[in-house]
N, C-alpha and C positions, 0 to 999 in steps of 0.2 A: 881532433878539432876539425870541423869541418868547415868548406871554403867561404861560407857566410863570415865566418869568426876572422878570420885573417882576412875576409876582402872588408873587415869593418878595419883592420892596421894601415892599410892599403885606401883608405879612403871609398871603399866601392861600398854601396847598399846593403844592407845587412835584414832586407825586404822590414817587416815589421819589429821585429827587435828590440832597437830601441826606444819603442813605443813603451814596451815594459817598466823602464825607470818612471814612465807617469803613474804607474798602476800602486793603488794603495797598500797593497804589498809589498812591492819591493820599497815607498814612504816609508814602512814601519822595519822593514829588515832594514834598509838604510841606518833610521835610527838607533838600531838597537848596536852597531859596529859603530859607529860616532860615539856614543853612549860609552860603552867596551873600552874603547883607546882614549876615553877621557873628551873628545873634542880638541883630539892632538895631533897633528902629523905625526904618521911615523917616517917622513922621510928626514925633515928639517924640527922637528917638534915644534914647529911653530905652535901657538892656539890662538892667535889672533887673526892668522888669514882664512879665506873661504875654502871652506871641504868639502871634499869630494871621498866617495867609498869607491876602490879599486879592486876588479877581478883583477886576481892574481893569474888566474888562467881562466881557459872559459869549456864546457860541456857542452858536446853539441846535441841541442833542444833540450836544453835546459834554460829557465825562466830567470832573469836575474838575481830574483829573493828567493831560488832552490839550494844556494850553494853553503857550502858549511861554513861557520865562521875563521878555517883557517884558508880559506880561500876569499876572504875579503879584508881590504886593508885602510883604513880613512888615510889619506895622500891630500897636503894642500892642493890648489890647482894648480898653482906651478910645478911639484913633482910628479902628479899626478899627468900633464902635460909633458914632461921629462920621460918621463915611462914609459908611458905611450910613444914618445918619439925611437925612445929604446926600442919598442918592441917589433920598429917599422924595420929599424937599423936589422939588428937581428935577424927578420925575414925576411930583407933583400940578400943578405949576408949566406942564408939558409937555402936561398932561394938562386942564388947569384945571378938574380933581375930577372930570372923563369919562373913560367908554370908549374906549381908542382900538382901535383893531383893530391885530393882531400887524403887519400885514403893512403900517402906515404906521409904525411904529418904526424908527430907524435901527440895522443888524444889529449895528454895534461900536460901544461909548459908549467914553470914554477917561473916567478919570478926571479932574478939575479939581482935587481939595485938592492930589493927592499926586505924585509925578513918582518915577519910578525913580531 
């Protein structure tokens, strides 16, 4: 995983990146993992709150809608937010509040809260 990907956990710019979720691609892969899980959390099964699709981990340069589907997960916003906070925990944890350099990071994290 390289430092764009973790400085997006960290709050830092993730330079163009996130531009990607506009792109009609990743609309239609989006869809098709909503579609997949029913329109259901998998954290809380909610299906009446707003959803969000979660990388499970992320490849560096790779494009949002590149990733397999067991590497995406529809997550309400609120777990989907939980995770994310997880994931910051974690890498200060990892980190213990330093610098690491990209290239001692392990390239695939799996998620811990959630499971397909």
């Amino acid at each position: 995983m390289n430092g764009r990907r973790w400085g997006a956990l960290l709050g830092v710019s993730m330079d163009n990146w996130g531009l990607g979720y506009k792109h009609p691609r990743w609309q239609k892969r989006r869809l098709e993992i909503l579609t997949r899980d029913e329109f259901t959390c998998k954290g809380c099964e909610s299906t009446e709150k707003m959803l969000a699709v979660h990388h499970l981990w992320y490849e560096d340069g790779a494009d949002p809608w590149d990733y397999p589907d067991e590497a995406l997960l529809t997550l309400c916003v609120e777990c989907h937010e939980y995770e994310t906070e997880q994931l910051k925990v974690e890498f200060r944890a990892l980190t213990k509040g330093n610098y690491i350099h990209e290239s001692l990071l392990t390239p695939v994290r799996e998620s811990t809260t959630f499971a397909p």
